[in-house]
Each structure stands twice: as C-alpha cells, then as structure tokens.
N, CA, C and O of each residue as an XYZ file, in Angstrom:
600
protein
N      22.203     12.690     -4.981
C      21.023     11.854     -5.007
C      20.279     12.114     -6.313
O      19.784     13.209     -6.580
N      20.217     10.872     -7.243
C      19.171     11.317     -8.091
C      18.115     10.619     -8.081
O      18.144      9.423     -8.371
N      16.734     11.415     -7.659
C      15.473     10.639     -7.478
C      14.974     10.266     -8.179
O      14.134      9.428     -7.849
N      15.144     10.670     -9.921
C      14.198     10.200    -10.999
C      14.794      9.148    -11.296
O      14.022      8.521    -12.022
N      15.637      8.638    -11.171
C      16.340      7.618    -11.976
C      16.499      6.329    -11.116
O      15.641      6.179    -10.246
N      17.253      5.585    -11.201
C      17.003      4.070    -10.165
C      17.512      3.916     -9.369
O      17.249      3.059     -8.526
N      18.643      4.870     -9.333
C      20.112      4.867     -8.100
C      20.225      6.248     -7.605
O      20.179      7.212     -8.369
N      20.409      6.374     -6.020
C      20.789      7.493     -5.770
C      21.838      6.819     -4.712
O      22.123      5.624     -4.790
N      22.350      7.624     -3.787
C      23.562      7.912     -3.346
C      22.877      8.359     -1.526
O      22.476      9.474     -1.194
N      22.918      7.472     -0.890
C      22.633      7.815      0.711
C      23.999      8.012      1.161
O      24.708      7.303      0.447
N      24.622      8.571      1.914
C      26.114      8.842      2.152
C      27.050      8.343      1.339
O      27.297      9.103      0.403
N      27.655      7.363      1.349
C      28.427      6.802      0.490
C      28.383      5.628     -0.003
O      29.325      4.927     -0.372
N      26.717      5.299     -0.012
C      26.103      3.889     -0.327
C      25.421      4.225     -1.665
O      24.563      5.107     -1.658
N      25.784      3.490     -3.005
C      24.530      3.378     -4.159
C      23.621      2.995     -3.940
O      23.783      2.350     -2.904
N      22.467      2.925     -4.291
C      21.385      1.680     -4.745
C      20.696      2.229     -5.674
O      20.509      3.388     -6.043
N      20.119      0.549     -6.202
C      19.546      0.436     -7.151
C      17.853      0.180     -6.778
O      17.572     -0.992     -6.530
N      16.782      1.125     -6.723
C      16.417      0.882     -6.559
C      15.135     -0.036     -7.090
O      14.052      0.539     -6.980
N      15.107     -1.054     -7.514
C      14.272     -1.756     -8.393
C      12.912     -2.803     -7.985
O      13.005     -3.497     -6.973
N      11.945     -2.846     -8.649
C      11.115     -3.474     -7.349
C      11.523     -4.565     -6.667
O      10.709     -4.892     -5.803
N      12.654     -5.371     -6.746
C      12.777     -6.734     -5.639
C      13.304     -5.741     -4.662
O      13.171     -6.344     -3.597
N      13.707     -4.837     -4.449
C      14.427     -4.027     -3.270
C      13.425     -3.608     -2.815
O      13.265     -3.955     -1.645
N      12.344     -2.757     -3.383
C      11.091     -2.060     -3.076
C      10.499     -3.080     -2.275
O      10.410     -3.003     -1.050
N      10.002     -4.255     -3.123
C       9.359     -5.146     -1.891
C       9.750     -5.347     -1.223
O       9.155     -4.981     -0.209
N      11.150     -6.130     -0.963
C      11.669     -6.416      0.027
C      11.402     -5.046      1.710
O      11.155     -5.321      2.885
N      11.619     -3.581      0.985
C      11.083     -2.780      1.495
C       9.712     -2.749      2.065
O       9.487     -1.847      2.871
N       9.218     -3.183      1.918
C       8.054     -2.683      2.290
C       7.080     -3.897      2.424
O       5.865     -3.777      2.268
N       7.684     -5.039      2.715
C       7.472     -6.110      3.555
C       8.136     -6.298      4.652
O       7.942     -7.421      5.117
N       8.897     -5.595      5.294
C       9.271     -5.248      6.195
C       8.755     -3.900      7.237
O       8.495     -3.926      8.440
N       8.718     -2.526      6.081
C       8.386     -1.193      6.240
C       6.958     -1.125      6.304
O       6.455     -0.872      7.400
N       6.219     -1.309      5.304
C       5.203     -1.269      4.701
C       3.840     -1.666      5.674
O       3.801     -2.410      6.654
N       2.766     -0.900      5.036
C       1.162     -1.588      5.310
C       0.632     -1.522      4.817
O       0.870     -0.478      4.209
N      -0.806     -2.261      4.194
C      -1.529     -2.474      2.934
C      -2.445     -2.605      4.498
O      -2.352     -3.249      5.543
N      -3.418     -1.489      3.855
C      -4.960     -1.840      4.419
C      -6.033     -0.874      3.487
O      -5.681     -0.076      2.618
N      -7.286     -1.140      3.867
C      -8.472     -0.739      3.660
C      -9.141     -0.234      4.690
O      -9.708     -0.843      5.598
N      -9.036      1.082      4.479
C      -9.779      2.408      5.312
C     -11.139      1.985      5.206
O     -11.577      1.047      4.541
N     -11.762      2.794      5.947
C     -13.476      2.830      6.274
C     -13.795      3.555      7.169
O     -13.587      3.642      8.379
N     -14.594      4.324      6.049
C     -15.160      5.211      6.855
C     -17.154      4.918      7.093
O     -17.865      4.151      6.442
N     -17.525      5.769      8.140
C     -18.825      5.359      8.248
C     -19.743      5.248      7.046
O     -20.665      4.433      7.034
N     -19.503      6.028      6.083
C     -21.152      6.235      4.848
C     -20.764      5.220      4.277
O     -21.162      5.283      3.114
N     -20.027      4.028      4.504
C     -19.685      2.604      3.620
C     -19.006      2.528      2.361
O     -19.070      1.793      1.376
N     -18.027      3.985      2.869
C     -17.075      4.010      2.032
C     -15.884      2.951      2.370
O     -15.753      2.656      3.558
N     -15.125      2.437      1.551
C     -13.928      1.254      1.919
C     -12.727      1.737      0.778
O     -12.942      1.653     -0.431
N     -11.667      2.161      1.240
C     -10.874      2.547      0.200
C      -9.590      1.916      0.712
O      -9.371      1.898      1.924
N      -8.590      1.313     -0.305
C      -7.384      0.729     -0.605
C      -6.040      2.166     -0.200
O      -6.022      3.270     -0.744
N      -5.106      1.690      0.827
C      -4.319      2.210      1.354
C      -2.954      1.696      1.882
O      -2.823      0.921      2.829
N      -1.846      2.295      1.055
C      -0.506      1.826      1.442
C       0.229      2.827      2.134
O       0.016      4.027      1.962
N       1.024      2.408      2.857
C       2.019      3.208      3.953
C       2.822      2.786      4.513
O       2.749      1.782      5.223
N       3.921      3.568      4.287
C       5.575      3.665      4.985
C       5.848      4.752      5.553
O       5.981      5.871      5.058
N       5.950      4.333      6.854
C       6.794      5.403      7.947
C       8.288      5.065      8.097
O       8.627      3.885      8.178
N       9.237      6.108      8.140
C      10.347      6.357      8.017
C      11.164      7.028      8.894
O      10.391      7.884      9.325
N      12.068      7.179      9.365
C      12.622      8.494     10.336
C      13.645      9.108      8.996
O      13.818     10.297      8.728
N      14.037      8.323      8.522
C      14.896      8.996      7.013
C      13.686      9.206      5.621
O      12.756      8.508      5.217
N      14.172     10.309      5.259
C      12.962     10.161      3.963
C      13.532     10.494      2.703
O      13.079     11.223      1.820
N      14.630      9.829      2.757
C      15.776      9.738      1.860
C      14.631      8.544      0.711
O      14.259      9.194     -0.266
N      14.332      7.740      0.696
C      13.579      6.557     -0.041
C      12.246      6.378     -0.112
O      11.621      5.513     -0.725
N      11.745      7.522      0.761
C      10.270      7.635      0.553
C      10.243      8.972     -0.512
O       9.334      9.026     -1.340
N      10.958      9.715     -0.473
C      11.090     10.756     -1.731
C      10.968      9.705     -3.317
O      10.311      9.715     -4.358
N      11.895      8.996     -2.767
C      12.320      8.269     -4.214
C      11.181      7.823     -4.466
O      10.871      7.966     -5.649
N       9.798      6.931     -3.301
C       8.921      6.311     -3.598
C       7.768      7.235     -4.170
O       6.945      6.809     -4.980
N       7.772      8.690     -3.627
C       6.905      9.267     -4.293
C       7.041      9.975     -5.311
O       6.055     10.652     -5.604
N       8.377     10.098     -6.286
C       8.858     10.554     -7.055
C       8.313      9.142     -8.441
O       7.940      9.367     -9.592
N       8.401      8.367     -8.050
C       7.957      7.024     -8.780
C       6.682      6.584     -8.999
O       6.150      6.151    -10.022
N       6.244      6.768     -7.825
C       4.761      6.275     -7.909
C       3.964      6.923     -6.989
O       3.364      6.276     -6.130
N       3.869      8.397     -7.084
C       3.326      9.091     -6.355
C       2.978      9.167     -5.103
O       3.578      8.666     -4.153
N       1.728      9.970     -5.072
C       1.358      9.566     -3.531
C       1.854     11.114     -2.649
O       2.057     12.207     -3.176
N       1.932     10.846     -1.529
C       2.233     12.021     -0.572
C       3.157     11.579      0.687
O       3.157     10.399      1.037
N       3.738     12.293      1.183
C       4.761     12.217      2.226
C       4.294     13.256      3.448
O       4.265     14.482      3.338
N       4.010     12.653      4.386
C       3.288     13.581      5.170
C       4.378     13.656      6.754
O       4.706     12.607      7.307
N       4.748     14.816      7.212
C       5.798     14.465      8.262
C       4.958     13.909      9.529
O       3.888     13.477      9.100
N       5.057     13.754     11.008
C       4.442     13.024     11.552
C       5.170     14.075     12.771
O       6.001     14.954     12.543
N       4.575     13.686     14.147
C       5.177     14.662     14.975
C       6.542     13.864     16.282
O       7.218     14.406     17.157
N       6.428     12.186     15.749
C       7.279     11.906     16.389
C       8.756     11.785     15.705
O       9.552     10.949     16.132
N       9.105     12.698     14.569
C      10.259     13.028     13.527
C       9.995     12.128     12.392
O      10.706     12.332     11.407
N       8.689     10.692     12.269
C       8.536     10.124     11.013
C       8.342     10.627     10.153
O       8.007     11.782     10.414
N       8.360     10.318      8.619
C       7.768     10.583      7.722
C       6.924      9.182      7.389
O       6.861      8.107      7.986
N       6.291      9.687      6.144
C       4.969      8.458      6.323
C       3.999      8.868      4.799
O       3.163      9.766      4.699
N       4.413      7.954      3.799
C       4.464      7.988      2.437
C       3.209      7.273      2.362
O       3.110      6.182      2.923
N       2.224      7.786      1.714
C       1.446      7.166      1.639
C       0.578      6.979     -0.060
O       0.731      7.849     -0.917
N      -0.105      6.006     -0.255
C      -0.856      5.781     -1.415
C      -2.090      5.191     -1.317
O      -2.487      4.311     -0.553
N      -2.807      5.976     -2.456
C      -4.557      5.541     -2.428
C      -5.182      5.014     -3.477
O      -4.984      5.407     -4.627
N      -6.155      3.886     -3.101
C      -6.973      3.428     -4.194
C      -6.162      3.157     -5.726
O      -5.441      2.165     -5.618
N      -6.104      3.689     -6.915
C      -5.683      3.035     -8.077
C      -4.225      3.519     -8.264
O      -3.736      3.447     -9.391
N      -3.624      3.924     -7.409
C      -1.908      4.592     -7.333
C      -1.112      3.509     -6.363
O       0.083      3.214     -6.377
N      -2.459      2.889     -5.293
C      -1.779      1.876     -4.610
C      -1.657      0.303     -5.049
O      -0.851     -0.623     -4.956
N      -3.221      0.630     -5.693
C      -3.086     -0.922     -6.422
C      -2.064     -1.264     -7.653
O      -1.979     -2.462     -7.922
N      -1.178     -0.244     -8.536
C      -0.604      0.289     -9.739
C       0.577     -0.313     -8.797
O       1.002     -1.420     -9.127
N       1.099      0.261     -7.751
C       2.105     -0.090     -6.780
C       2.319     -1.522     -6.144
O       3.430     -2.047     -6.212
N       1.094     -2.250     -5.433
C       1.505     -3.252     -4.988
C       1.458     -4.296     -6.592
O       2.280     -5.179     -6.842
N       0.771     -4.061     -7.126
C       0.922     -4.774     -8.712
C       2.142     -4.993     -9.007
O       2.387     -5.914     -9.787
N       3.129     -4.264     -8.500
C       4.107     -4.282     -9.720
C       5.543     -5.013     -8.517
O       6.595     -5.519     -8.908
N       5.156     -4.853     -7.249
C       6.069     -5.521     -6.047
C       5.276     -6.842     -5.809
O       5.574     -7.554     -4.850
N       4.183     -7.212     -6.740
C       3.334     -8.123     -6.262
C       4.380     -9.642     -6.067
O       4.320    -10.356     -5.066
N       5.039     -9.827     -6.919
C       5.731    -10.927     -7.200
C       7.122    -11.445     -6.621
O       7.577    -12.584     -6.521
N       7.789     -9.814     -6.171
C       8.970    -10.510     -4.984
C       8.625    -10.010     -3.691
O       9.495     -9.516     -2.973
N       7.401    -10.098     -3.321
C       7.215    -10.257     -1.565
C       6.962    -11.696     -1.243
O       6.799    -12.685     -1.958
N       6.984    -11.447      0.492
C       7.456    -12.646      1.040
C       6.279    -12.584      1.699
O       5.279    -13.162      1.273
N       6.290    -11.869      2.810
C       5.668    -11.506      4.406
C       3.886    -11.063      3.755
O       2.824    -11.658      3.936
N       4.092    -10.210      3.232
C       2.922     -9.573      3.075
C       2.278     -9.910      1.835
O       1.199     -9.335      1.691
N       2.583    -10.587      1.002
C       2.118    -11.624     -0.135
C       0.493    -11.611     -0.171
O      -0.233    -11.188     -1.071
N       0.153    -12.171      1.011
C      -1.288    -12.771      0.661
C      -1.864    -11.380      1.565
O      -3.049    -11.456      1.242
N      -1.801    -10.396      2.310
C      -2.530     -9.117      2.546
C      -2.369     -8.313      0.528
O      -3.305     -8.196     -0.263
N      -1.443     -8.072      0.377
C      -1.002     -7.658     -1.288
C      -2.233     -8.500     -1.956
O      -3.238     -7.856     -2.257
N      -2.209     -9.752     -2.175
C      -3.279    -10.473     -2.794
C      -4.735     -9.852     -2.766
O      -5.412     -9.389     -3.684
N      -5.001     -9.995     -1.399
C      -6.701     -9.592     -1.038
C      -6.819     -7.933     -1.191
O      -7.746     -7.236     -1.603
N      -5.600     -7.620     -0.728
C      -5.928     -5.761     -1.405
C      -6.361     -5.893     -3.008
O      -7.397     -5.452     -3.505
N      -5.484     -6.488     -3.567
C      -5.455     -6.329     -5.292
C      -7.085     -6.432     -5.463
O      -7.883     -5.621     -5.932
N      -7.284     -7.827     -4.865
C      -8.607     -8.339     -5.036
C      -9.697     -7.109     -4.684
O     -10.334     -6.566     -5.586
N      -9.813     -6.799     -3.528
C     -10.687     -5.521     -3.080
C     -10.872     -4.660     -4.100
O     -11.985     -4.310     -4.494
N      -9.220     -4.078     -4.825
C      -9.301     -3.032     -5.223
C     -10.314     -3.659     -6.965
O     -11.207     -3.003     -7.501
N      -9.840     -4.890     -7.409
C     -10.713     -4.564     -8.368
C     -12.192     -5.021     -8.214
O     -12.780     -5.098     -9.293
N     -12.751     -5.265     -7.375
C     -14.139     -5.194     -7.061
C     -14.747     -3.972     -7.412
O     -15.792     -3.874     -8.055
N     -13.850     -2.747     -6.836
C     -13.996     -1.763     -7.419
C     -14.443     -1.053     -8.543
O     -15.330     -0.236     -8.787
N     -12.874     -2.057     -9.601
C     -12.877     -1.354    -10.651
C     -14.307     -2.255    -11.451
O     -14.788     -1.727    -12.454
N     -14.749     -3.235    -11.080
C     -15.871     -4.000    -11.740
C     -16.987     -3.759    -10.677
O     -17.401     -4.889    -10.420
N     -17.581     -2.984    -10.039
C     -18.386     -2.929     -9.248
C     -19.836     -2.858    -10.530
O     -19.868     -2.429    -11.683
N     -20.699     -3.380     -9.809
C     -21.985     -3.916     -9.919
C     -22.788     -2.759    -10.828
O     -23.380     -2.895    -11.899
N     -22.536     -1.277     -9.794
C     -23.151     -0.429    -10.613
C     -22.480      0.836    -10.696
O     -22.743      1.799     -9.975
N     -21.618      0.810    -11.581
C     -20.323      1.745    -12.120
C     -20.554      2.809    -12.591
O     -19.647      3.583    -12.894
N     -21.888      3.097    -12.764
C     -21.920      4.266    -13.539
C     -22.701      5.208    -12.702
O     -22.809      6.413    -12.932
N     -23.240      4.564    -11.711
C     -23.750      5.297     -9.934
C     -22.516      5.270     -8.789
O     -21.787      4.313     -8.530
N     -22.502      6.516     -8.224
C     -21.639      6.494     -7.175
C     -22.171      5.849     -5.990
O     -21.579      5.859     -4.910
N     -23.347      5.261     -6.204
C     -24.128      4.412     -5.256
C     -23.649      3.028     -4.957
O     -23.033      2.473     -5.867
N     -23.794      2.488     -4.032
C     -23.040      0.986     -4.069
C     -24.279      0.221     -3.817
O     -25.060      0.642     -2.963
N     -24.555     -0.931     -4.517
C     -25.361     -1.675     -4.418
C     -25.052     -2.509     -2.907
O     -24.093     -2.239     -2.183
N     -25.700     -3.178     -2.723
C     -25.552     -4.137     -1.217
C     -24.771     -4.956     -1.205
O     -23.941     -5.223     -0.335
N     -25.111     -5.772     -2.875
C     -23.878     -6.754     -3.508
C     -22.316     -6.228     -3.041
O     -21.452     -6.777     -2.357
N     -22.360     -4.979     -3.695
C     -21.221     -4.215     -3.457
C     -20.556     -3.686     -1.933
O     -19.398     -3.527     -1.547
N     -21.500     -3.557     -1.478
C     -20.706     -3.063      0.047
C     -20.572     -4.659      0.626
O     -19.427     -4.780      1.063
N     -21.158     -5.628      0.746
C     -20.697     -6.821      0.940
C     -19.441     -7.341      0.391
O     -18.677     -7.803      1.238
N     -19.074     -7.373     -0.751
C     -17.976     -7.723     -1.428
C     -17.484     -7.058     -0.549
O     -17.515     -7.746      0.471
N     -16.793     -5.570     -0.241
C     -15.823     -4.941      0.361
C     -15.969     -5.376      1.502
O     -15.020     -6.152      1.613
N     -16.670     -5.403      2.675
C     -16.627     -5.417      4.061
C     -16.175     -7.114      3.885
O     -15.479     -7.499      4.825
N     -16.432     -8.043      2.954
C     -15.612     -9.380      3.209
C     -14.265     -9.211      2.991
O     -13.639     -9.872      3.820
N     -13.196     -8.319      1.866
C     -12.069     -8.196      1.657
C     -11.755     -6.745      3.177
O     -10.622     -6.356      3.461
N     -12.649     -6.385      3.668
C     -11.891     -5.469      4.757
C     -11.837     -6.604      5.921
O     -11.010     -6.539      6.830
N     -12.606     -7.445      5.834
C     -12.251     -7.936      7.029
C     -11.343     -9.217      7.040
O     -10.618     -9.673      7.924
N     -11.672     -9.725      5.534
C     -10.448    -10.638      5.308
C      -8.637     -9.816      5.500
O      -7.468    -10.143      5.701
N      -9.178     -9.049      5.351
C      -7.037     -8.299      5.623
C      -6.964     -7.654      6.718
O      -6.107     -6.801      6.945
N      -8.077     -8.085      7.693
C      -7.977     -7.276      9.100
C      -7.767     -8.696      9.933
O      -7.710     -8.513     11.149
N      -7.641    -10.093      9.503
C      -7.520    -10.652     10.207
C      -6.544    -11.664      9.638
O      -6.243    -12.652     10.308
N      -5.913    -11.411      8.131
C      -4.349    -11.663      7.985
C      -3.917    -10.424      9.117
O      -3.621    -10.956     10.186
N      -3.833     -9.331      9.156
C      -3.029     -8.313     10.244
C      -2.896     -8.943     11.299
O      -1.805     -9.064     11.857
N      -4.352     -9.608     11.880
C      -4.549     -9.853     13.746
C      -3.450    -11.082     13.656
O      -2.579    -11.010     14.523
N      -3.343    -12.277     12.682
C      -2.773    -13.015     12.574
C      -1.089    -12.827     12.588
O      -0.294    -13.157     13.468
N      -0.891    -12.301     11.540
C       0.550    -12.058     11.651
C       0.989    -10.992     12.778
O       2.193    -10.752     12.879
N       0.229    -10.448     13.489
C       0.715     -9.808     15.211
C       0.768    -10.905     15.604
O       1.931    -11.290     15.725
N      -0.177    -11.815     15.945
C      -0.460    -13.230     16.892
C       1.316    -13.732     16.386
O       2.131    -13.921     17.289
N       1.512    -13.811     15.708
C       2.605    -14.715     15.314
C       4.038    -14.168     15.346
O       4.989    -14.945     15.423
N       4.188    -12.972     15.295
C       5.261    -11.953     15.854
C       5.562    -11.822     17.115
O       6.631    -11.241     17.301
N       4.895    -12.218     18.218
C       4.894    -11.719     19.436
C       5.405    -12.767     19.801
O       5.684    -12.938     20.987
C-alpha cells in the first residue's frame, strides 16, 4: 500500500485514487454538515465512517483531518472548517448526490472567511444570521434526501 501517492494496493485490487473516485466516494460514504454548538458557534464538518480504513488512511494522509475508531468496529475520518472546505472544493465538480449540500457548505464556509467583523472573535448578528440560514438550509437538503430514500 502506498498512501502518499495515488494508488495503493487493497488485496489484489489497484486504485487510483483521484478526486472523481473520491467523490464518487463520498457521495455515497460521506456527510457534509454544520455543527452547533450553544455560544453560536456554527462550524463546517465532513465525515466518513468505514469498517475498512484502508481509504480513510489514504484520505487523511491527503487532506488531513483525523480518524477516530468508533466502538461499533467503524472508523470515521473526519474534517473541519478550512481543511473541509479545501476538500469538498476540490470533489466539488464530480459529485452527483450531495452536490447542492457541498454547495451551501462552501457557501457557509466562506461567510466565514468574509465575516462582517474579522478582526473580533465576536460575531455580529448579521453574522450569526447568515450561519443559522446556511445551518438550516443543509439541515433540510438532509431531511429531504431521507424523505426521498425511504
């Protein structure tokens, strides 16, 4: 297996792993949401759970992040704020499924990076509004695409 490079070797299978595979990954695997916590914090969050962590190595070998084991044998790769937005940026263009949640994250995340008053860790009202409309706009692409799975 070589993880730095684009191909490794799962038993006796190559791949290449390149982002149309990645997305494809993780429009299937994958979740794009926005955490919140009570003090009106809203932060950008990607995650893949795995029972193999044969390709979540590879994912955090690439684009960081952490691999955290889980207690039902998952693993569960995760990414935050400007490591996740760096990430769905770059799978932005061959997803299918998760396209327009990817969209409104991007969007969230740079509200962020242009927030109102950048040079205070304070959020203006402007500002926590902007976010709680993109948290709840991708909390109800989610409710939607369950509604439509079932």
């Amino acid at each position: 297996m070589i993880l730095y490079g684009h191909t490794f070797t799962v038993g006796w299978y190559n791949m290449k792993l390149d982002e149309k595979y990645i997305a494809g990954f993780f429009d299937g695997e994958g979740c794009v949401h926005i955490a919140k916590r009570a003090d009106d914090y809203y932060g950008l969050q990607t995650d893949v759970a795995q029972k193999d962590v044969t390709v979540l190595l590879w994912l955090r070998k690439k684009y960081g992040g952490y691999i955290i084991p889980k207690d039902n044998g998952n693993y569960r790769w995760t990414l935050s704020s400007k490591r996740a937005y760096k990430f769905l940026k770059s799978i932005y263009k061959y997803t299918i499924i998760k396209k327009k949640q990817i969209y409104y994250a991007m969007k969230f995340q740079d509200t962020i990076l242009n927030q109102s008053n950048h040079q205070s860790k304070r959020l203006t009202s402007k500002d926590i509004k902007i976010r709680v409309k993109y948290y709840n706009l991708l909390r109800s692409l989610k409710k939607e695409y369950r509604r439509l799975t079932k």
